[in-house]
C-alpha positions in Angstrom: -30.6 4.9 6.6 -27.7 3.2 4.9 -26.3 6.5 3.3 -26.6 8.6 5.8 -25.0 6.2 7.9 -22.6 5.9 5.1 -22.2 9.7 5.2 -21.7 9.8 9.2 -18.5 7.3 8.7 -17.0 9.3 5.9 -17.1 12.8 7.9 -15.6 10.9 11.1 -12.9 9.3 8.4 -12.4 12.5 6.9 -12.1 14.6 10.6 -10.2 12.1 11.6 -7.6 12.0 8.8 -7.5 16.1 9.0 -5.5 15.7 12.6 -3.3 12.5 11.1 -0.5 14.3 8.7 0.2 11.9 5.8 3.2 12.9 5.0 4.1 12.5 0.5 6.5 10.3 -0.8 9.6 10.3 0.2 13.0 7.8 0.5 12.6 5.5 3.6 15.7 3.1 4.4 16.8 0.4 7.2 20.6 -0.7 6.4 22.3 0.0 3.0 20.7 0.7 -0.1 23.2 -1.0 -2.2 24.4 -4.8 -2.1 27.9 -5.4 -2.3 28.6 -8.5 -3.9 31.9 -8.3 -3.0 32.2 -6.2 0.3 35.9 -6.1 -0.1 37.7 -2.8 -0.6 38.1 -2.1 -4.6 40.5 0.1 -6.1 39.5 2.6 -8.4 39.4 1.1 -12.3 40.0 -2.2 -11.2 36.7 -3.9 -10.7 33.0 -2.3 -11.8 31.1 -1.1 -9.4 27.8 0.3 -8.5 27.6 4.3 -8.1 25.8 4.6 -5.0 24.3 8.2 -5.1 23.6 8.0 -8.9 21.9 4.8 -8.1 19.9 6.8 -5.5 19.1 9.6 -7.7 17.7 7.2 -10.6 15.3 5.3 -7.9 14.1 8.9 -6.9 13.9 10.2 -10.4 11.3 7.1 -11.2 8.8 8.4 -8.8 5.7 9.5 -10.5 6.8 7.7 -13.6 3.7 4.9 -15.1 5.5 1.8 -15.1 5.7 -0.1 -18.4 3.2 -2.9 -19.7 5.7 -5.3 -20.4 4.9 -9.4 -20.4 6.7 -11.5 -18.2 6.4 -15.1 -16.7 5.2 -16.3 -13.5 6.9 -19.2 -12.0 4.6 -21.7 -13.5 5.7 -20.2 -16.8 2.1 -18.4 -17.4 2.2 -14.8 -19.2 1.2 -12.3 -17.1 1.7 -8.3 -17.9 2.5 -5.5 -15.0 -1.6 -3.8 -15.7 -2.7 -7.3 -14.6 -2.0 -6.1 -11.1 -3.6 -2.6 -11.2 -6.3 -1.7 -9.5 -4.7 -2.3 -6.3 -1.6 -1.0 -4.8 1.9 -3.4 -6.0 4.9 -3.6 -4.2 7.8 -4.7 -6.4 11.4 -5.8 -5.3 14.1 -7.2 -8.1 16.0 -10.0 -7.3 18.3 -12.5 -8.7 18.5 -15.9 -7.4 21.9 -16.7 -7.4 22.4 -14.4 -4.7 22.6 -16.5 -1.4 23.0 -13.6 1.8 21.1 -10.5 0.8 18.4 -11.1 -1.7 17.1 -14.0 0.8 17.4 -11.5 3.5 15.7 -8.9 2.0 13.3 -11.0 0.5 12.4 -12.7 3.9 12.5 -9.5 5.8 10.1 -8.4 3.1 7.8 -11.2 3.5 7.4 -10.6 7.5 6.7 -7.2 7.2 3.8 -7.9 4.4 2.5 -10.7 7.4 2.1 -7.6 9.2 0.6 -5.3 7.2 -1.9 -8.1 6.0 -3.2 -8.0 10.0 -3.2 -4.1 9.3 -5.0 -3.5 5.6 -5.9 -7.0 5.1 -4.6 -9.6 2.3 -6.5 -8.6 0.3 -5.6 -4.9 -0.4 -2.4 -5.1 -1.9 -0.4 -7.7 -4.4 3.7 -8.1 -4.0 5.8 -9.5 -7.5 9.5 -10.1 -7.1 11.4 -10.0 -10.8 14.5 -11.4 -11.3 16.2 -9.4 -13.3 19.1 -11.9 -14.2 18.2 -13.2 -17.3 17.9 -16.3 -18.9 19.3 -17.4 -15.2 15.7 -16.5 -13.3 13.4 -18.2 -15.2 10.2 -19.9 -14.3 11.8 -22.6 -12.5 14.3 -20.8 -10.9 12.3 -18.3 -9.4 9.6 -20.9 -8.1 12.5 -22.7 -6.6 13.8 -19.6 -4.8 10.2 -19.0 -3.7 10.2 -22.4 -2.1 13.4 -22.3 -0.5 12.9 -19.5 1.1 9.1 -20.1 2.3 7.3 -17.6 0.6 3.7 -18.6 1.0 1.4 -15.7 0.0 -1.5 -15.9 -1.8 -0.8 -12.4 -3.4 2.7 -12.4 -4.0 4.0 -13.6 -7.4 7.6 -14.2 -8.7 8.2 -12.9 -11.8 10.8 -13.5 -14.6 11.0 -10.6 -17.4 11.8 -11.7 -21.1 15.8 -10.9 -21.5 15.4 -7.9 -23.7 12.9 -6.3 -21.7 15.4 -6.2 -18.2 17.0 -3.0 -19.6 14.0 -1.0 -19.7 12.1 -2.6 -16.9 14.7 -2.0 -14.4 15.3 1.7 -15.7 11.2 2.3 -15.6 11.3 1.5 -11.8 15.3 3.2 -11.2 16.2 0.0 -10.5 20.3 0.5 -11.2 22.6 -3.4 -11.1 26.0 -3.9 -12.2 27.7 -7.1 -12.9 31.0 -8.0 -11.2 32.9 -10.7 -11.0 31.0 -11.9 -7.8 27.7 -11.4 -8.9 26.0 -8.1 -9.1 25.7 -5.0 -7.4 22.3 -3.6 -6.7 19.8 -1.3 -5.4 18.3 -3.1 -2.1 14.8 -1.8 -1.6 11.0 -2.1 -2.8 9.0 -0.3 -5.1 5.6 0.9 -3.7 3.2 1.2 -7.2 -0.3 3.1 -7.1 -3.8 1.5 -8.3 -3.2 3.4 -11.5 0.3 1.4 -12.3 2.1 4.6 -11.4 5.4 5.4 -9.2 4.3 6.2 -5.5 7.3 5.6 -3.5 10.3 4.0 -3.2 11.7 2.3 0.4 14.9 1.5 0.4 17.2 -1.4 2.7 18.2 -5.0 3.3 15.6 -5.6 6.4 12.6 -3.7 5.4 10.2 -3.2 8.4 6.3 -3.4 8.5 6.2 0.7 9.1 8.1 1.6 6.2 5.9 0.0 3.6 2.8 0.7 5.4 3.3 4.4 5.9 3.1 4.5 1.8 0.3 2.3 1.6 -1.9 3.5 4.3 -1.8 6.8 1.9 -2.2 5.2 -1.2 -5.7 3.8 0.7 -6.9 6.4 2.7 -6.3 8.5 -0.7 -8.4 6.3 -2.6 -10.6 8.1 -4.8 -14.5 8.3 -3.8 -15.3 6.3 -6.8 -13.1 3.2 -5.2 -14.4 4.2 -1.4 -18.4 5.1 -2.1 -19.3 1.7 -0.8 -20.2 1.8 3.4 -18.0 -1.6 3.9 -15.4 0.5 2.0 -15.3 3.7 4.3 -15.3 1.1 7.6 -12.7 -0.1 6.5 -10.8 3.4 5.7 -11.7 4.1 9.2 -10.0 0.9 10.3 -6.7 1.1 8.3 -6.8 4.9 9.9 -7.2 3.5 13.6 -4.3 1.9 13.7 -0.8 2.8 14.7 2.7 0.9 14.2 4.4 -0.5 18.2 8.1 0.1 17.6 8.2 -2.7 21.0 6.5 -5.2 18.8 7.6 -4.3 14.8 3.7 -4.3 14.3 0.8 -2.3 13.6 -1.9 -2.6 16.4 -5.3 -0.2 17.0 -5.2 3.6 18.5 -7.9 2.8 21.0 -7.8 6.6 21.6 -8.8 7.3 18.7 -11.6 4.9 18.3 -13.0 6.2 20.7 -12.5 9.5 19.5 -14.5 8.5 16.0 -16.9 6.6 18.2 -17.4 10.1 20.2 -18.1 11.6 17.0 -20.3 9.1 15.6 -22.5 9.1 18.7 -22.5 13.1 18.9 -23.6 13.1 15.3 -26.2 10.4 15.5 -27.6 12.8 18.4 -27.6 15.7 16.4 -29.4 14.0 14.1 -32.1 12.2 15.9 -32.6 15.7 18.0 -33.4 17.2 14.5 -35.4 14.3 13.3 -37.6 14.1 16.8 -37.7 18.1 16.2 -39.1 18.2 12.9 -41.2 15.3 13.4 -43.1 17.5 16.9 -43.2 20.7 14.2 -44.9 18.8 11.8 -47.2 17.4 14.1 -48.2 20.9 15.6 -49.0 22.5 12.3 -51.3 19.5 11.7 -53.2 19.7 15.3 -52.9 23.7 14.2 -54.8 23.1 10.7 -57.7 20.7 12.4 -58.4 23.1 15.2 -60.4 25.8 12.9 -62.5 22.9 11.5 -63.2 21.3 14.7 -64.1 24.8 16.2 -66.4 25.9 13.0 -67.8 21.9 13.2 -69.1 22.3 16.9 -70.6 26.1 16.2 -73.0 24.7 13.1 
């Protein structure tokens, strides 16, 4: 009964998602992709500066790209390494801590939007790390301290500090592109959406990142799961309740498509029919060849 309840779910997910067009990985932004750290006007040659579009084309060019197992710290100075979080999907945003306007924004704006998609996927089907990538400035305690400032309470959401060699090639794994400049650094504002298998999904760029733009990725990277991470019956529910759901630009949250519940519920009921109808019809078949097999030795009984 299980299975083929299992099975009923699973074609209702699958019908469902045929009429919902997931659309593939592309650039998603709200506000500028690049911080300033000094918004000021600079003329040409005089102070560095971050090239905007080749900073864009290096975040695009690391989609698709398996991210490197390098060890880094969490803020309680444990060793941790990048395939410690696979499995699920990651969403990774660098920061540095000694920026005080738009890395707190970002990072805060970040941290409502994963409240949201908690009530969405639930908690527990996705992790968040933020690296600081200005080393040996965002260590341990720096990071844990920025964490705590800021009132990042999460219970999947780590803040990470890379070892001070491994920056370069972290940051260019993800397309992560940072200059230095007199006033601090100028970066790419944005997070980095990372598959089960530790590999490149998506990139969503901007300083005030919303619960739709991260969720559009991640509802893919679920719903996409393979079969051997969605056999289970609790695990095709709950594809069927990440798919019922739809984001309310009124409210900046996700909340259920009770049209199409009731759509799936529809289909679950017209199925269920079909397959008691064929159950109840085999079952009077069955019968009637049995009553249809006595009848001869009844009627050669009674003539002895």
């Amino acid at each position: 009964m299980g299975s083929a309840l299992a099975a009923l779910v699973l074609s209702v997910s699958f019908a469902a998602s045929a009429g919902e067009t997931v659309a593939p990985a592309t650039k998603s932004a709200a506000g500028p992709i690049v911080e300033r750290a000094d918004p000021a006007p600079r003329e040409a040659g005089t102070v560095p500066a971050l090239d905007e579009s080749a900073a864009l084309r290096a975040a695009e060019a690391a989609i698709g790209r398996i991210v490197p197992d390098l060890p880094l710290l969490d803020r309680s100075g444990r060793p941790v390494r990048l395939s410690d979080y696979r499995g699920k999907p990651l969403l990774v945003s660098f920061i540095y801590t000694g920026c005080f306007q738009v890395c707190p924004t970002q990072t805060r704006s970040l941290y409502e939007a994963v409240k949201g998609l908690d009530r969405l996927l639930g908690e527990h089907q996705f992790n968040v790390v933020s690296i600081g990538f200005n080393q040996p400035f965002d260590s341990p305690d720096a990071m844990r301290s920025f964490a705590r400032q800021h009132r990042i309470e999460h219970r999947n959401w780590e803040f990470l500090s890379p070892p001070r060699q491994s920056v370069e090639e972290l940051t260019r794994a993800f397309g992560f592109s940072f200059v230095a400049t007199p006033a601090g650094f100028d970066h790419v504002l944005g997070v980095t959406v990372v598959d089960a298998e530790g590999r490149i999904h998506a990139q969503v760029y901007g300083d005030r990142l919303r619960a739709d733009q991260l969720g559009a990725p991640l509802r893919q990277l679920l719903l996409n799961a393979p079969p051997a991470a969605a056999s289970t019956l609790a695990a095709m529910v709950e594809r069927v309740r990440i798919l019922c759901t739809v984001y309310d630009p009124d409210t900046g949250e996700y909340r259920y498509d009770w049209k199409l519940i009731f759509e799936i519920i529809g289909g679950l009921l017209f199925f269920s029919s079909v397959a008691l109808y064929f159950l109840f019809e085999w079952r009077d078949q069955r019968r009637a060849r049995r009553l249809s097999c006595n009848a001869p030795r009844q009627a050669s009984g009674s003539t002895a």
